[in-house]
C-alpha positions as CSV (number, residue, x, y, z in Angstrom):
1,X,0.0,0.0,0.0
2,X,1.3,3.2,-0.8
3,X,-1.5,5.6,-0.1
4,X,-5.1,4.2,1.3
5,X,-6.3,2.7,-1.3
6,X,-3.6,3.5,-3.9
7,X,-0.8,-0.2,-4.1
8,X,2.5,0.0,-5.6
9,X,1.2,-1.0,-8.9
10,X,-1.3,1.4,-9.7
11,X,2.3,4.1,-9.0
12,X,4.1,5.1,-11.6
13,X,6.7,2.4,-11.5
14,X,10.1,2.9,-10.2
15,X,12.1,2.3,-14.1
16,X,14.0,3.4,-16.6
17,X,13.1,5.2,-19.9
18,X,15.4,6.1,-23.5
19,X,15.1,8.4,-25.9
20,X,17.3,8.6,-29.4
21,X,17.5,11.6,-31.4
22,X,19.5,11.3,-34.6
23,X,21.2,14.9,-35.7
24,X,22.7,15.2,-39.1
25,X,24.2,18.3,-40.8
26,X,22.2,20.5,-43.5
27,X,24.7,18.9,-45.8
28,X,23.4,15.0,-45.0
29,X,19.7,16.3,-44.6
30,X,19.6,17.1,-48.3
31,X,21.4,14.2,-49.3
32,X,18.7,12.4,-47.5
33,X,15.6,14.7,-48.8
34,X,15.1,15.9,-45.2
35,X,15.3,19.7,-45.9
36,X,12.3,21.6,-44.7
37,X,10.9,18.9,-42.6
38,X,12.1,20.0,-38.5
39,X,11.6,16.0,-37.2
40,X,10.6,13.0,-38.5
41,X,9.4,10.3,-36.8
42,X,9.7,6.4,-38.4
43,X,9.6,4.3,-34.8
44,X,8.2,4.7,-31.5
45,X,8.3,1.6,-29.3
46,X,6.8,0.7,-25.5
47,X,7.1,-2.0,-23.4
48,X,6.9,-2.1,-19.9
49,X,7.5,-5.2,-16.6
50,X,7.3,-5.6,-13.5
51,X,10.4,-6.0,-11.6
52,X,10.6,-10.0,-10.2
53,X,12.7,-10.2,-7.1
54,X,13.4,-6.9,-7.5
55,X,15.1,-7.2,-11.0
56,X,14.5,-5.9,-14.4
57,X,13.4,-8.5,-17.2
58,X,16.6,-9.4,-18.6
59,X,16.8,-8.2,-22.6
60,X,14.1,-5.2,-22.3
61,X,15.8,-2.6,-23.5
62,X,17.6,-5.1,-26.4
63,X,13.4,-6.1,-27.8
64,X,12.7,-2.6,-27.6
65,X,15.6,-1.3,-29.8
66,X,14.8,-4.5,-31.9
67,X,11.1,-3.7,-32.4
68,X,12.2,0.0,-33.2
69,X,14.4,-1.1,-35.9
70,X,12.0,-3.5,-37.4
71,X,8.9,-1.0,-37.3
72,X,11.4,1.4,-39.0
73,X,12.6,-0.5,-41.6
74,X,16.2,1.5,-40.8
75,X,19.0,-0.8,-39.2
76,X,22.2,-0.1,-37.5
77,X,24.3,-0.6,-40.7
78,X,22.6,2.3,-42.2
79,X,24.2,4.7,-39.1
């Protein structure tokens, strides 16, 4: 219980979070056709667990940079 009748799970969970931003010069923006366009968005991933034993699921962050490259279509080769 953390406040009558709020539990521990319906808290925001104690976790972790990322965030990738990819900045390229005006030089590589036009190479790519980017010019004109401030941000552009081609993945956006969430996943979530609940600590067991007090540990984070093994491999969370790995599926969630997996299913962002998948929904994107981009992979790290193309960095």
């Amino acid at each position: 219980m953390i406040a009558e009748p709020l539990t521990r799970p319906m808290c925001s969970p104690v976790g972790g979070g990322a965030a990738a931003a990819i900045v390229v010069s005006e030089r590589k923006a036009r190479e790519l056709g980017l010019m004109g366009k401030a941000a552009r968005v081609i993945s956006s991933t969430l996943r979530s667990t609940w600590p067991r034993d007090g540990e984070e699921e093994p491999g969370l962050t790995e599926r969630c940079a997996s299913d962002a490259y998948e929904l994107s279509g981009v992979g790290v080769e193309r960095a």
